[in-house]
Each structure stands twice: as structure tokens, then as C-alpha cells.
C-alpha positions in Angstrom: -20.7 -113.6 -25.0 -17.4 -111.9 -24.2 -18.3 -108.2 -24.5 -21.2 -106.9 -21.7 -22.7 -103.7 -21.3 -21.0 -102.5 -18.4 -17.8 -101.9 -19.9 -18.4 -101.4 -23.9 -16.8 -98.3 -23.4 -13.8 -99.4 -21.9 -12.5 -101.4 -23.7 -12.0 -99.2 -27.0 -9.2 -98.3 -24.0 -5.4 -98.5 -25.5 -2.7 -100.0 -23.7 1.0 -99.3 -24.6 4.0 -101.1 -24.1 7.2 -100.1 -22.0 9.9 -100.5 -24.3 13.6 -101.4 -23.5 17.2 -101.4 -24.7 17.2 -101.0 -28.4 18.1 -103.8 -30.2 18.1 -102.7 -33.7 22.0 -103.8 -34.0 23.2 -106.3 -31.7 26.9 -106.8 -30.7 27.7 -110.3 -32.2 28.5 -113.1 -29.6 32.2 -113.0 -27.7 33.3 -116.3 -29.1 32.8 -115.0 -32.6 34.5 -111.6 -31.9 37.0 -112.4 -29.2 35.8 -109.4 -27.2 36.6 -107.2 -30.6 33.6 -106.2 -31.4 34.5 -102.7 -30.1 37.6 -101.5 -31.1 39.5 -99.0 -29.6 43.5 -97.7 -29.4 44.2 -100.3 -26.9 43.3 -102.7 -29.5 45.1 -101.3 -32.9 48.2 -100.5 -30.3 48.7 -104.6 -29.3 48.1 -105.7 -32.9 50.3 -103.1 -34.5 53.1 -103.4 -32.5 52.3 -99.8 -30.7 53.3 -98.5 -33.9 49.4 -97.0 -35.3 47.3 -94.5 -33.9 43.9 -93.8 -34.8 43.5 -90.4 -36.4 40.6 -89.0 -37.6 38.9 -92.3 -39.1 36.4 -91.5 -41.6 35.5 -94.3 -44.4 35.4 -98.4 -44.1 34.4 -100.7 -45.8 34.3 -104.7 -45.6 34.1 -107.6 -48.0 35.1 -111.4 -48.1 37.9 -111.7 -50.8 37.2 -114.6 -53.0 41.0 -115.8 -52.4 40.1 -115.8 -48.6 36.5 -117.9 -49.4 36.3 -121.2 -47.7 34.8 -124.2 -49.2 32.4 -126.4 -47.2 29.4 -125.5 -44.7 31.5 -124.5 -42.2 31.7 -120.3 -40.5 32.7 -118.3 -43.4 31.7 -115.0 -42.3 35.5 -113.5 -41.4 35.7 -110.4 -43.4 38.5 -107.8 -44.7 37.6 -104.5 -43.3 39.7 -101.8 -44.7 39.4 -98.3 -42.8 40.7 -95.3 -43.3 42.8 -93.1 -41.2 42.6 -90.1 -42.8 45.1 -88.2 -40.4 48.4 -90.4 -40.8 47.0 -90.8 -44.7 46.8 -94.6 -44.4 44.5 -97.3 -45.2 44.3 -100.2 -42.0 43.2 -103.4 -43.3 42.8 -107.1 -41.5 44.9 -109.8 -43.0 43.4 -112.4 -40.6 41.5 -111.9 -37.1 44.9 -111.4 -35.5 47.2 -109.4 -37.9 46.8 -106.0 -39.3 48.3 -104.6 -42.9 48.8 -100.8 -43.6 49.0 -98.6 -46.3 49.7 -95.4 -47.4 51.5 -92.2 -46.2 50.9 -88.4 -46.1 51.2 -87.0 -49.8 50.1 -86.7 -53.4 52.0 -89.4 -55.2 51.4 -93.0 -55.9 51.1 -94.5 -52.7 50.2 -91.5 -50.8 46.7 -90.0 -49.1 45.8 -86.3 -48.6 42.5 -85.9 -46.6 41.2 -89.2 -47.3 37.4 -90.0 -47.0 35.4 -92.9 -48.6 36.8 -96.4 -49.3 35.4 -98.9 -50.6 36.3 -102.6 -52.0 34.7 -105.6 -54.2 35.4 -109.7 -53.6 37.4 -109.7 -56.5 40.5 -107.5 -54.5 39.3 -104.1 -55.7 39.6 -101.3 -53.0 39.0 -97.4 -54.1 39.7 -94.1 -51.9 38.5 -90.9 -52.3 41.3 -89.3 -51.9 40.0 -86.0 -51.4 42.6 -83.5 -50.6 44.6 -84.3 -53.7 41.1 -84.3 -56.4 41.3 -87.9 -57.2 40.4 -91.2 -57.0 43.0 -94.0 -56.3 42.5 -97.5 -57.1 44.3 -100.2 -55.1 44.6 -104.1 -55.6 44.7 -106.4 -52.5 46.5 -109.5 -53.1 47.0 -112.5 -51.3 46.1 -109.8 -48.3 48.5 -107.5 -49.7 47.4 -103.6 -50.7 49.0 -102.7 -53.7 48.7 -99.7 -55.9 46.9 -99.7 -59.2 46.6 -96.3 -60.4 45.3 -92.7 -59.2 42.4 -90.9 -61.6 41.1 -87.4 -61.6 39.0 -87.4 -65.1 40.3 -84.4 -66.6 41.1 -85.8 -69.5 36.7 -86.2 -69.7 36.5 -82.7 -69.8 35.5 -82.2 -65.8 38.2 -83.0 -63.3 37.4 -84.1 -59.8 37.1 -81.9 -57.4 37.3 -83.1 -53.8 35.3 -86.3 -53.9 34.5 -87.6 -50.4 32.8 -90.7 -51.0 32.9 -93.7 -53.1 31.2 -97.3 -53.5 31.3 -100.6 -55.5 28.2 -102.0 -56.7 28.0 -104.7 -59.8 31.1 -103.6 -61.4 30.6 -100.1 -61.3 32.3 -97.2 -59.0 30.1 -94.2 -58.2 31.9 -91.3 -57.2 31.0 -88.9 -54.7 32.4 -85.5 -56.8 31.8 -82.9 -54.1 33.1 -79.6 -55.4 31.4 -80.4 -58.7 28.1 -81.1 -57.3 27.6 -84.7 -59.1 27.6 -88.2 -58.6 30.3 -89.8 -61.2 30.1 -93.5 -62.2 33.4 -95.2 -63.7 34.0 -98.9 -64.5 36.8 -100.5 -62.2 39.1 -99.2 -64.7 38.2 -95.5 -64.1 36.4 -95.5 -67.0 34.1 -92.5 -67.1 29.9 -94.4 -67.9 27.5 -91.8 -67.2 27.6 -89.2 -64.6 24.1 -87.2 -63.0 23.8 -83.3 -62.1 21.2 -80.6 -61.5 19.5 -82.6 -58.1 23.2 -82.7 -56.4 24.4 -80.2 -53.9 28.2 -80.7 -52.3 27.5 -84.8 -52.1 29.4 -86.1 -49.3 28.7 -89.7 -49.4 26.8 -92.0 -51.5 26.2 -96.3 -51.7 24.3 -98.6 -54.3 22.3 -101.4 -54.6 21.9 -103.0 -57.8 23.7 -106.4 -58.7 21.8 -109.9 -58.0 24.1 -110.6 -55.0 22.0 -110.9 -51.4 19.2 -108.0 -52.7 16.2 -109.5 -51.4 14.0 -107.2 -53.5 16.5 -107.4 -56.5 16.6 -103.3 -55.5 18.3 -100.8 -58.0 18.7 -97.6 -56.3 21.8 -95.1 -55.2 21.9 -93.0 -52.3 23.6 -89.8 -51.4 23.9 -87.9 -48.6 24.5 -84.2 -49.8 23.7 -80.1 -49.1 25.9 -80.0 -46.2 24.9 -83.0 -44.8 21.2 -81.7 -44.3 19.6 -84.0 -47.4 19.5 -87.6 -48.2 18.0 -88.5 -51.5 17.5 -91.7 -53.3 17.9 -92.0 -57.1 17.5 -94.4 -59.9 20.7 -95.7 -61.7 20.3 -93.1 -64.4 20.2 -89.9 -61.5 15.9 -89.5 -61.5 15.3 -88.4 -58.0 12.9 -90.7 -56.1 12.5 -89.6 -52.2 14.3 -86.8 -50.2 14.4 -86.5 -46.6 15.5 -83.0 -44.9 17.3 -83.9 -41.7 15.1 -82.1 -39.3 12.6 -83.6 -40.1 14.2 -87.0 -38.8 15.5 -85.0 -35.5 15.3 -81.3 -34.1 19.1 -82.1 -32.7 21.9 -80.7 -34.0 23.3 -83.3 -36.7 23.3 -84.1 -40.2 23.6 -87.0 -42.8 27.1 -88.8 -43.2 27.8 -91.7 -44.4 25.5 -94.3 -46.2 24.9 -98.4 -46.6 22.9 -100.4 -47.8 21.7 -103.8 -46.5 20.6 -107.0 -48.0 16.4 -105.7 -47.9 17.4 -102.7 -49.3 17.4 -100.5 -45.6 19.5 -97.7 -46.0 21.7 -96.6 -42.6 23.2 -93.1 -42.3 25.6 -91.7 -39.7 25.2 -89.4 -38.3 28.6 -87.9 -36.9 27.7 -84.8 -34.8 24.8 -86.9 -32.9 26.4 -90.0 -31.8 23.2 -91.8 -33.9 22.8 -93.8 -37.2 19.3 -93.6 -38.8 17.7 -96.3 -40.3 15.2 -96.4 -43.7 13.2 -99.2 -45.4 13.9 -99.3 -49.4 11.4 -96.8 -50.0 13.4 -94.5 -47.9 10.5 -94.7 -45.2 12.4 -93.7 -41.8 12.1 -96.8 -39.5 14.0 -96.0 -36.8 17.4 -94.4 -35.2 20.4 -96.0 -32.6 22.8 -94.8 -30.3 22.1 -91.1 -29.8 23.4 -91.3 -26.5 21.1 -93.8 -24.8 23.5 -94.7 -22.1 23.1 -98.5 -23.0 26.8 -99.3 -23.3 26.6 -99.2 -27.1 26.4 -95.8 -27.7 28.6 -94.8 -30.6 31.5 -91.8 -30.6 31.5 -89.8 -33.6 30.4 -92.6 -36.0 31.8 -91.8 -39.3 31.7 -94.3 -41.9 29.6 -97.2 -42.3 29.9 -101.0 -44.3 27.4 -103.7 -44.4 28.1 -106.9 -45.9 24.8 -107.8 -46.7 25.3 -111.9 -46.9 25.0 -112.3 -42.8 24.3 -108.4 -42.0 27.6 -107.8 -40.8 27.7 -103.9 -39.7 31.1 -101.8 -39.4 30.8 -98.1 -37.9 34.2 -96.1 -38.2 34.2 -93.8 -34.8 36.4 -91.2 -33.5 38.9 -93.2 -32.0 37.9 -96.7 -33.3 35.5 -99.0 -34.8 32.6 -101.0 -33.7 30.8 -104.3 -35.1 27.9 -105.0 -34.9 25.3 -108.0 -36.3 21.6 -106.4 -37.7 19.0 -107.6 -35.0 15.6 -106.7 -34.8 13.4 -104.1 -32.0 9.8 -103.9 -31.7 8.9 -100.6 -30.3 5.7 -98.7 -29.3 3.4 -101.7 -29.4 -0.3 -100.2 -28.9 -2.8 -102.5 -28.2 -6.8 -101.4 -28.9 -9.8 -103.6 -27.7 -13.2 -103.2 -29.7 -16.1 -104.7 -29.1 -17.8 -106.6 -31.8 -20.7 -109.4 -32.1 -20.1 -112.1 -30.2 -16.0 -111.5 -30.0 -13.7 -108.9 -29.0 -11.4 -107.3 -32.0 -8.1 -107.2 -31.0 -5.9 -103.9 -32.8 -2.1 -104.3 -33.0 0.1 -101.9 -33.6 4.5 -101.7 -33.3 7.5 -100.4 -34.9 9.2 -103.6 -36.0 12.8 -102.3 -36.8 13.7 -104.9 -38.8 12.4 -107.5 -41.4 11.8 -110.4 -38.8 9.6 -114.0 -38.2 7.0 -112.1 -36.0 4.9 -114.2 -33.0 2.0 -112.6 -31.6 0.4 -114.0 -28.4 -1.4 -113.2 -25.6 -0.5 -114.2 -21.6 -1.7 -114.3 -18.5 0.1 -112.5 -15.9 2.0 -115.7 -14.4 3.0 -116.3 -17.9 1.1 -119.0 -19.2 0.0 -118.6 -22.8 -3.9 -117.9 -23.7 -3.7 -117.2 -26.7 -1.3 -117.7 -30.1 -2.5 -115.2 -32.6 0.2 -115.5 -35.1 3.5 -117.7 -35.5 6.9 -116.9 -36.7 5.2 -114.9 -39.6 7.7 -112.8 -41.7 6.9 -109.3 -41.3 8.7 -106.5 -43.4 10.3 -103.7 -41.4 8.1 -100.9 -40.4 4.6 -99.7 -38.9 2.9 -103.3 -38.6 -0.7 -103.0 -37.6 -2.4 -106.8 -37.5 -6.5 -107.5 -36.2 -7.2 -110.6 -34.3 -10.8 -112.1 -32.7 -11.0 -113.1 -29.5 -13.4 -115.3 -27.9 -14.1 -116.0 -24.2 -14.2 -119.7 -24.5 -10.6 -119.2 -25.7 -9.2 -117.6 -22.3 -8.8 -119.4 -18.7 -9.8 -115.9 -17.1 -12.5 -113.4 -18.8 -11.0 -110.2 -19.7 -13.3 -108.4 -16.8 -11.7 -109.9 -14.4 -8.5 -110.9 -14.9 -5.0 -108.8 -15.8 -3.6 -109.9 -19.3 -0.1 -109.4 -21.4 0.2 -109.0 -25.1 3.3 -110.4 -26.3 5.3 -109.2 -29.3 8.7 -111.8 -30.3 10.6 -111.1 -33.1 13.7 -113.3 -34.2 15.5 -111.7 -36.9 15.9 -113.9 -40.7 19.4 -113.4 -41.1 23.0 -112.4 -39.2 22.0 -112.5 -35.5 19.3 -115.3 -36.3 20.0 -117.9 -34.1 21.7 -115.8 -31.4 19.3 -112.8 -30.8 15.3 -112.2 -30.3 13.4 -109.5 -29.1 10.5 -109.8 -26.9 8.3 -106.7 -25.9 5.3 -106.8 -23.9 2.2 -104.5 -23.1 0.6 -105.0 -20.3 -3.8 -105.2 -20.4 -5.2 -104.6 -17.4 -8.8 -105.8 -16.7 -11.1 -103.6 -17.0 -14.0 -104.2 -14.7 -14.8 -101.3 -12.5 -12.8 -99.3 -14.7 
């Protein structure tokens, strides 16, 4: 029998794990970036000629244009990004992974930007910009990797004209507008044709993304979010404007810092910038906060300023618009704060396991000696929703080379992500158990 009476009371005794780098986004491998996976003015100098500057970037967004889709099994996962530069009033797009396109000049006419914000853009070649200092919307047409103009719209004519709108998203054929001076979220068809618009739980929105259509939504999710009230509140709300959940920012940080922009990924986690802070915070689809990255960690991936965010939620593709540049990154996976709890039952030990998994992920749970050899396989590349996971396992003394009185053991937490980074990235924390004779 594995538990004794001289150490029942030790070994309710907790251990906890020493976590490391964060790994909730992962930078994707160099031969699939090139080395670009953090831009900066080097970069957008060579490949423009040294013509562009960055200048206060603010929205982005990023899509694979159905004209650009590849047939076969083969990589398909190149992208159009489209960012905004909100200080030279132009839109920067990719044409390929080696040539740039531009659009736009200071103005108010057709074809020009005044205090630009959001942007944001559909397969089909559909790219909107709140084009805020000029209180409209302007719809653009990319063909054959070519910006064009479409048409600019300001809604008066529905009785309420825009008033600064900052942000702006695509979601299943509809356009939600981020109306900021008129304290509402506006929904239009691609046409700019006013559908239904929600008041009276909006305060100065500055941002706001959807999930909603069939395409890569694990949980078929239909939900908006908006970050709002001076970049203090983040809410989540049905299709029809109902408020569902509301998080203050302080109580996600006691740092200076607020809500920015928003995306959406393909299990329904919502990301939000945070600008001032150098971080973007992470939710599960019930808006449940999960986690936080960059913030200044010193890893070499801390972000500058990030401003707006894009996820293309087939592979988990993530694009963060920063002060001077732009950074990619794949979704990955963390486990964080494991706590392990042994409790003594009849004729076993209980074993109590608890983490932050940051990310929905195939989950092995296992415990090792210290020389690395495995004891124990408690669970196996089970899929594990993002969040607080806390799992109960039996051990039994005929199952371990060493018994737990006398010998030093390692609980072993790996988590390989389901999709993006999947077969390039897994994440392997550990929490030491120390034997507890004489304890």
C-alpha cells in the first residue's frame, strides 16, 4: 500500500511548476517567412523601392483572395495583408511575398484617406476603411492584386450620418461599422446597405470583429465584439446588439492600458491590443480571460505599440500592426501555473492537476523520474479546450520503479497545438515532486 502513516500529511503538499517563455503565439518557421515574420522600416524600405515610410499604422487585416487560391494539397497559406498607414493616408497591401501595392493619398475625395483606422477585407476582393477623419466608410475592390476604388458612404441619407467610425469588419456578407461619435455599432451589406444597427449598451466604440458565417468556426459561434468607453470596456453581443459579457480593463491589469483592437479566431478566442501596454489579451468564446502576451517580457517578441490585429482563422495566421511595423505570428499553445496536489486515499494516491492551457491543444499528461524515464502515462494527446484544466489521476506503487518516499519525481505537462503551428511547435512544462520522506 502506497500511502503510510508517517507522511499522510505531507503529501496533501502542492508542488508548482516554473514556467518559461510564453508561447501562446509562436513566430512561424524562417523557411516559411524568409526572416519576415517581423517587419520593420528596413523591410517596407527594400521592397518599396525606399519610397514608403511607416506612419502611424493602425488597422490590418488579411485574407486569401479566391483569384490567388491554389488548387491541389500543396502550402496554400500565403495571404493578402492590407495595413493601413494612417499618416501618409495609404493602404499597403502584398501582391505576392516579394512585391508590395499602395493605395491612397492624404484627402477627402475618391481615392483619398483622412485619419484612417480599421480595414478590413473578404476572399471575394472586398476591402473596407474606416476612414475616420472624413465621416465615412470607403469601399475598395482588389483585382487581380490591384486596389481599386468602389465607392465612399456616410449613411446620411438613413437619417444618421457617420461620425468618425474607427473600426470595421467582414463577417458572412455583412460589414459592421464601428460608428464612434454616434455611439453605435452599424451593420451594412457589401453594398453599404444600411441592415440593422444597435444603441443604448455603446459608448465611443473604437473597434469591433465578428464571428458568425460557417467558415473555420469550430463552435459555429455567432457573436460581435467591441472594444468601446475609451478603450476601458470590451463587451460581447449577439447579432441583434443583446449584451452578453463585459470586461472592465482593470480588472484584466492594474497597468496603464486599455482595449484596442479585436479578432477573432477559429474557436471563437477573442485577442485585443492593447496599444499603451505593449500586450494583447487573450479570451475563450465566453469571453473568459485566458491569458495575456508581450507586455514587455524581454523574450525577443515583445510587441511596440501593437495596434491592429487579423487572424485568418483557417491555419491561425496572426497579424499585429505596430508602431513602426508589423509582426506575424502562428497561434501556439502555453501551459502555465501547473499545480500538482497529492491526496491520500485507500490503497492509491489521488493525483490533482491543475494549469492554464492557453490554447485549445492535444494534451499529454505523464509522470517522470528525474533521469527522465517515464513512470507513468496518465493521459494521451487528449484535446483539451483552452482555459483552467483541472484533471484527477490514481496512482499505484506497483506502477512506479521508485516509491514516492523515497525517490524525487517530475509531472510533465505537453501540449501540441490542433491547428497553425501543429507540426512545428509544442510546449512542454514541468513541476518538479520532490519526495517526501522526512519531510
Amino acid at each position: 500500500m502506497l500511502v503510510t502513516t508517517a507522511v499522510p500529511f505531507l503529501i496533501r503538499h502542492a508542488f508548482a511548476a516554473q514556467d518559461g517563455p510564453p508561447t501562446t503565439l509562436v513566430p512561424p518557421p524562417w523557411k516559411h517567412t524568409l526572416g519576415l515574420n517581423r517587419v520593420k522600416q528596413t523591410h517596407l524600405g527594400f521592397y518599396s523601392g525606399y519610397k514608403k515610410k511607416f506612419s502611424d499604422p493602425t488597422g490590418i487585416a488579411a485574407v486569401k483572395l479566391v483569384f490567388n487560391d491554389k488548387s491541389g494539397t500543396g502550402d496554400d497559406d500565403e495571404l493578402t495583408v492590407y495595413g493601413v498607414n494612417s499618416g501618409t493616408g495609404e493602404i499597403f497591401y502584398n501582391k505576392s511575398m516579394t512585391s508590395l501595392g499602395f493605395f491612397g493619398k492624404p484627402g477627402s475625395g475618391a481615392g483619398e484617406f483622412k485619419d484612417a483606422a480599421g480595414v478590413a477585407a473578404d476572399a471575394a476582393g472586398n476591402v473596407i476603411v474606416a476612414d475616420k477623419g472624413n465621416d465615412r466608410v470607403v469601399f475598395l475592390r482588389n483585382r487581380d492584386n490591384r486596389v481599386l476604388p468602389v465607392k465612399g458612404i456616410d449613411l446620411s441619407s438613413t437619417g444618421t450620418a457617420l461620425r468618425s467610425p474607427s473600426g470595421v469588419c467582414i463577417e458572412d456578407g455583412s460589414v459592421y461599422i464601428a460608428d464612434t461619435g454616434n455611439d453605435r455599432i452599424v451593420v451594412t451589406d457589401l453594398f453599404g446597405n444600411l441592415v440593422r444597427e444597435f444603441t443604448g449598451n455603446v459608448r465611443a466604440p473604437f473597434a469591433v470583429a465578428a464571428i458568425s458565417g460557417s467558415d473555420w468556426n469550430h463552435y459555429g459561434s455567432s457573436f460581435v465584439v467591441v472594444t468601446d468607453s475609451l478603450h476601458q470596456r470590451l463587451t460581447q453581443f449577439d447579432l441583434e446588439g443583446e449584451p452578453l459579457r463585459t470586461w472592465e480593463f482593470r480588472e484584466v491589469s492594474g497597468n496603464d492600458g486599455g482595449f484596442f483592437y479585436v479578432a477573432v479566431d477559429y474557436y471563437s478566442n477573442v485577442y485585443v491590443t492593447d496599444t499603451i501596454g505593449g500586450c494583447i489579451y487573450k479570451f475563450d468564446r465566453h469571453l473568459r480571460y485566458i491569458t495575456r502576451f508581450g507586455c514587455g517580457t524581454g523574450t525577443g517578441e515583445d510587441l511596440i505599440e501593437p495596434r491592429g490585429i487579423a487572424i485568418y482563422r483557417r491555419f491561425g495566421q496572426v497579424f499585429v500592426a505596430e508602431k513602426a511595423g508589423a509582426s506575424y505570428f502562428w497561434v501556439g499553445t502555453d501551459v502555465r501555473n501547473i499545480v500538482v496536489t497529492w491526496r491520500p486515499q485507500q490503497g492509491y494516491l489521488e493525483l490533482m492537476v491543475k494549469y492554464l492551457l492557453t490554447e485549445h491543444s492535444d494534451v499529454t499528461v505523464s509522470l517522470q523520474t528525474e533521469s527522465g524515464k517515464v513512470a507513468k502515462i496518465f493521459e494521451k494527446e487528449r484535446f483539451t479546450e483552452s482555459g483552467r484544466v483541472t484533471r484527477r489521476f490514481k496512482l499505484y506503487e506497483y506502477e512506479l520503479p521508485c516509491p514516492v518516499e523515497s525517490c524525487d519525481y517530475v509531472l510533465v505537462v505537453t501540449a501540441r497545438p490542433t491547428y497553425s503551428s501543429v507540426n512545428y511547435h509544442t510546449t512542454e512544462r514541468r513541476a518538479r515532486i520532490r519526495r517526501m520522506h522526512g519531510r
